[in-house]
C-alpha positions in Angstrom: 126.4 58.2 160.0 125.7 56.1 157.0 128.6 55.9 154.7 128.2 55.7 150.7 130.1 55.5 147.8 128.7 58.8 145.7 126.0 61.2 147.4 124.3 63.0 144.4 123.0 66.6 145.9 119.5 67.6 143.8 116.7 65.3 142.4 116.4 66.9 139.3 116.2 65.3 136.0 120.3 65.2 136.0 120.2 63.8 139.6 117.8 61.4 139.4 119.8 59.8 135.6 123.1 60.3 138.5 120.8 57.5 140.5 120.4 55.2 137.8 123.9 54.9 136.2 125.1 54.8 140.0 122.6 51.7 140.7 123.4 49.8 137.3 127.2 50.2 138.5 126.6 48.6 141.7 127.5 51.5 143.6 126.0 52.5 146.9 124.6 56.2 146.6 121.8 58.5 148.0 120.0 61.2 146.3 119.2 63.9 148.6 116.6 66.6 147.3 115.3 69.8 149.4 111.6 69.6 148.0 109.5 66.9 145.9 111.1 64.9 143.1 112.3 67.6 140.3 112.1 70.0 142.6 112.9 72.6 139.8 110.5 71.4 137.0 107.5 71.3 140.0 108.1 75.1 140.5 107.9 75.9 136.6 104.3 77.7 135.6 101.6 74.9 135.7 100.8 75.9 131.7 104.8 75.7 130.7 105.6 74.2 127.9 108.9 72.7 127.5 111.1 73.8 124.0 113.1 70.2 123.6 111.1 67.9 122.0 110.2 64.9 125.0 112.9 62.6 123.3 115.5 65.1 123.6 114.6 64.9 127.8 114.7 61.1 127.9 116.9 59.4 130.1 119.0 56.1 130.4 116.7 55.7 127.1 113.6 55.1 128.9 111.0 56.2 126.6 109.3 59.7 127.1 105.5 59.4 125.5 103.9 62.8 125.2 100.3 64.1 123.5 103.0 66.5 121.3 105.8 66.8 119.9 106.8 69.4 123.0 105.9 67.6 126.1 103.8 70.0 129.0 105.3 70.2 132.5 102.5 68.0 134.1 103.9 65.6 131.4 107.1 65.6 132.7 106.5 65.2 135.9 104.7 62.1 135.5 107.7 60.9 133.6 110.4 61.8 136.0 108.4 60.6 138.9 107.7 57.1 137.1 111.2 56.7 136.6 112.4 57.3 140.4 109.7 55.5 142.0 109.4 52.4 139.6 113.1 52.0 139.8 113.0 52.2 143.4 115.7 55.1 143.7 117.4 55.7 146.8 115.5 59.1 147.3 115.1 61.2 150.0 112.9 64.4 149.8 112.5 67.6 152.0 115.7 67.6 152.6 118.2 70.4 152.6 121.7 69.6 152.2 123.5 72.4 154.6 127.1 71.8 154.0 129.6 69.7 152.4 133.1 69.3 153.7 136.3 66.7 152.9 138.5 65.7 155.3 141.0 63.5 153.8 139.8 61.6 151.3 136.1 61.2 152.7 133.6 63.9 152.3 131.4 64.9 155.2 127.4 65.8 153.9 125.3 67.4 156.3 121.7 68.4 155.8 118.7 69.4 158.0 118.0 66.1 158.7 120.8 64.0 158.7 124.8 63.4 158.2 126.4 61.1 155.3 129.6 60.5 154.6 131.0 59.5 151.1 133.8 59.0 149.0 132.3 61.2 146.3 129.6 63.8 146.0 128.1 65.0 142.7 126.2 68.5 142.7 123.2 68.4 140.1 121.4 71.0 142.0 120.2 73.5 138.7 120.2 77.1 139.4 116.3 78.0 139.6 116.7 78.7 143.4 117.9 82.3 143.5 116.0 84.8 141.3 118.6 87.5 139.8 116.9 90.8 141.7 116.3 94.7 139.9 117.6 96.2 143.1 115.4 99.0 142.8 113.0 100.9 145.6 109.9 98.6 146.3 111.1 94.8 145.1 110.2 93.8 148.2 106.5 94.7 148.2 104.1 92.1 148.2 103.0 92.9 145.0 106.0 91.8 143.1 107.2 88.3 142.4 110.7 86.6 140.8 108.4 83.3 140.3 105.0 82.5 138.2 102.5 79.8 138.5 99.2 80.3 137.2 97.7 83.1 134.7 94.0 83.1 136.6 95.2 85.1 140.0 96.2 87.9 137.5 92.6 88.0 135.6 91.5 91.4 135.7 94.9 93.2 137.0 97.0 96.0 135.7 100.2 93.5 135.4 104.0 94.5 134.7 106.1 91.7 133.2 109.9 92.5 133.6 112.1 90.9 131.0 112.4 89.1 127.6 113.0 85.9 127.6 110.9 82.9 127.5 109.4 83.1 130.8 108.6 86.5 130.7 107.2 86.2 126.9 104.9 83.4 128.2 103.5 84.7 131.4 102.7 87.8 129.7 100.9 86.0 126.7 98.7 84.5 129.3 97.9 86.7 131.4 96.7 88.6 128.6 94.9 86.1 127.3 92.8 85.7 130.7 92.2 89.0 131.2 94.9 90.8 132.4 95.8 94.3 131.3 99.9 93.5 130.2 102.8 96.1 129.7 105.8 94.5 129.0 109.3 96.1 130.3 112.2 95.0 128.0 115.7 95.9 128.9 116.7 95.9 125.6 115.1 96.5 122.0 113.5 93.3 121.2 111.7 90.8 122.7 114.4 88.0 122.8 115.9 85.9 120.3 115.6 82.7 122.1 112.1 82.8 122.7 110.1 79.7 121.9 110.3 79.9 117.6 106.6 79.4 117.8 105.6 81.9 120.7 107.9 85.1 119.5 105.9 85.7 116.7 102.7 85.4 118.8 104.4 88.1 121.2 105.1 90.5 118.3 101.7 90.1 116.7 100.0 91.0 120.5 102.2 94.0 120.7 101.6 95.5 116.9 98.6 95.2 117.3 98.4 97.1 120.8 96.9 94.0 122.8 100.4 94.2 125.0 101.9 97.2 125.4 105.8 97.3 125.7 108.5 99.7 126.4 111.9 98.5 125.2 115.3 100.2 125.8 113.4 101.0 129.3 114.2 99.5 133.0 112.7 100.0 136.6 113.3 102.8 138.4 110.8 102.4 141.4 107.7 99.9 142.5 105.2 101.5 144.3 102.1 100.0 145.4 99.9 101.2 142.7 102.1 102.3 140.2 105.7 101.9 138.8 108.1 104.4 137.4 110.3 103.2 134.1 113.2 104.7 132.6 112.6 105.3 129.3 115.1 106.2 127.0 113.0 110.0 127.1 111.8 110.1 130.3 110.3 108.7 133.8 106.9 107.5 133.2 104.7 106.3 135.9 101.5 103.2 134.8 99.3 102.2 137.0 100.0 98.8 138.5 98.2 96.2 140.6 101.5 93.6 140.2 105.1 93.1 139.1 106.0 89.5 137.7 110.0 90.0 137.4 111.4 87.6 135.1 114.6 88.6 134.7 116.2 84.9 134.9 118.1 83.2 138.1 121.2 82.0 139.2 123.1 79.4 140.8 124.1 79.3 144.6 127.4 80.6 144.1 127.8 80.8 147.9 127.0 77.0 148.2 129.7 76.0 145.4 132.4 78.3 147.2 131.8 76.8 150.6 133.2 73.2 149.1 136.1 74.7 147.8 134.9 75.0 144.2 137.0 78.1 142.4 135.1 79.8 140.1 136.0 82.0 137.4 136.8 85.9 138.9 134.5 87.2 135.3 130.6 87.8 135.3 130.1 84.5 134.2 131.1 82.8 137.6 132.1 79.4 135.8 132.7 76.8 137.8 136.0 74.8 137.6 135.7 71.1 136.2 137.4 68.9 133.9 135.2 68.5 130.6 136.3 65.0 130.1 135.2 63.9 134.1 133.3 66.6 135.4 135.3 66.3 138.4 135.8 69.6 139.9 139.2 71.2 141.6 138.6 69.1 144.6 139.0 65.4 143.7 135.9 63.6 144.2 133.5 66.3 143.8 131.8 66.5 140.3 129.1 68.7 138.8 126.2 67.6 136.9 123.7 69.3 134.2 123.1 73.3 133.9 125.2 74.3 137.2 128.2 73.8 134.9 127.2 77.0 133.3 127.4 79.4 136.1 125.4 82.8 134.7 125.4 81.4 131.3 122.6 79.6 132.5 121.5 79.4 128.9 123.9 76.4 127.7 123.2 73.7 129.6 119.8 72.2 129.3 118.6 68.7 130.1 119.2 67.3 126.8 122.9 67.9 126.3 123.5 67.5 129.9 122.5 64.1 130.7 125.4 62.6 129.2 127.1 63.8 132.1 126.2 60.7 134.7 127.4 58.2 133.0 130.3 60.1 132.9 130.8 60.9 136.2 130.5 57.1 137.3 132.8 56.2 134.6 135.1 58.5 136.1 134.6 57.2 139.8 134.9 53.4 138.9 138.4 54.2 137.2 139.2 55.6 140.5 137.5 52.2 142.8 139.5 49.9 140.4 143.3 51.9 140.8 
């Protein structure tokens, strides 16, 4: 079992800036990521734009060089990537960490691969994995997905877009825009404030002018496999439907977090406990990194004020070496 001084669980942007304060302190540390580097950012829609401006997702103040002012995912993959391989990171992809458990002072990190021990373990593992769910009759068809890639496999299709946030603003904008017949299902009574500043208005426009329809105030009440029923505030209507992209926003592994001993807060917000100083949780030694701080406010941490975090954490952990 090989033995290390911090193992940093997710190779996400936060993760990966973990790695590099971790190597220019001369500490011995691992990176352990369940898919390809940035896992998260890889799984965004291939057209996604990002709304920080590419300085604003720089890290350790390696310049981030984009065609516009708002960098396009493919742009940031290239830069992540550069960064981890060119500084030779201690990586390792496709590989799920399992479990975490401390015994003493030493914390035991298993995964579906290997077992590591170390005397510290950050957790900069984001919260795209679990998608939050409608819980209504027919989710589970194959016509309905939490995730979305790419507008063309929707060309031509009656499409249902559930939600109104970014991601659901932007799929539906182009899908529409390659062909797909778009009704937009919005919980509340507006498409959302936070949308991208320059996208909301393009959303509005599209839905005066009867491009995309929308039902606000309305939710799901059923998926069938060519149609779906919404509550309106009136009535249950029933449109015809070929797919369901439900956008509706994700969450952290809560389960994961509670398994280490993490407390979290008994509210809907699920924080988790850390010191805001340290980012060292309840259980000494463990720390949390970027936008799993938030717990359901999922909205608060981003990549830009979150990667002030590693440096940090390892200023935190070298006070502890040197005691």
């Amino acid at each position: 079992m090989e033995h290390f001084n911090v193992v940093i669980i997710g190779g996400g942007p936060i993760g990966i800036a973990c790695g590099l304060e971790a190597k220019k302190q001369g500490l011995r540390y691992v990176i352990l990521e369940k898919g390809p580097i940035v896992n998260s950012l890889f799984n965004y829609p291939t057209n996604m734009q990002f709304f920080s401006s590419s300085e604003r997702l720089e890290i350790d103040n390696i310049p981030f060089i984009s065609k516009e002012a708002k960098p396009k995912r493919s742009e940031a993959l290239e830069y992540y990537r550069r960064i981890a391989v060119s500084n030779e990171l201690n990586i390792k992809l496709f590989e799920k960490v399992t479990s975490v458990k401390k015994e003493k002072d030493i914390f035991s990190v298993v995964s579906d691969k290997n077992k590591y021990s170390a005397h510290n373990v950050i957790i900069a593992t984001g919260f795209y994995d679990l998608p939050n769910l409608l819980n209504v009759p027919g989710e589970d068809l194959p016509k309905v997905s939490h995730y979305y890639n790419d507008p063309h496999f929707y060309a031509g299709q009656k499409l249902a877009v559930i939600g109104a946030s970014n991601s659901a603003v932007d799929a539906a904008l182009e899908c529409w825009r390659k062909g797909s017949e778009v009704t937009l299902i919005i919980r509340g009574s507006e498409v959302g404030q936070r949308v991208k500043y320059w996208v909301r208005p393009d959303m509005i426009n599209r839905i005066n002018e009867g491009s995309i329809k929308v039902h606000y105030n309305a939710t799901i009440k059923e998926i069938k496999n060519e149609e779906v029923l919404i509550q309106t505030p009136n009535d249950v209507i029933s449109i015809a439907n070929d797919f369901v992209l439900a956008l509706i926003g994700y969450m952290p592994n809560f389960q994961f977090l509670e398994n280490m001993g993490i407390e979290l807060s008994k509210d809907n917000k699920r924080l988790p406990a850390y010191n805001e100083s340290t980012m060292e949780t309840n259980l000494a030694g463990l720390f949390l990194a970027g936008v799993i701080c938030g717990g359901m406010e999922t909205h608060k941490w981003f990549i830009e004020n979150s990667r002030i975090h590693a440096p940090m954490i390892m200023k935190a952990i070298l006070a502890k070496k040197q005691a």
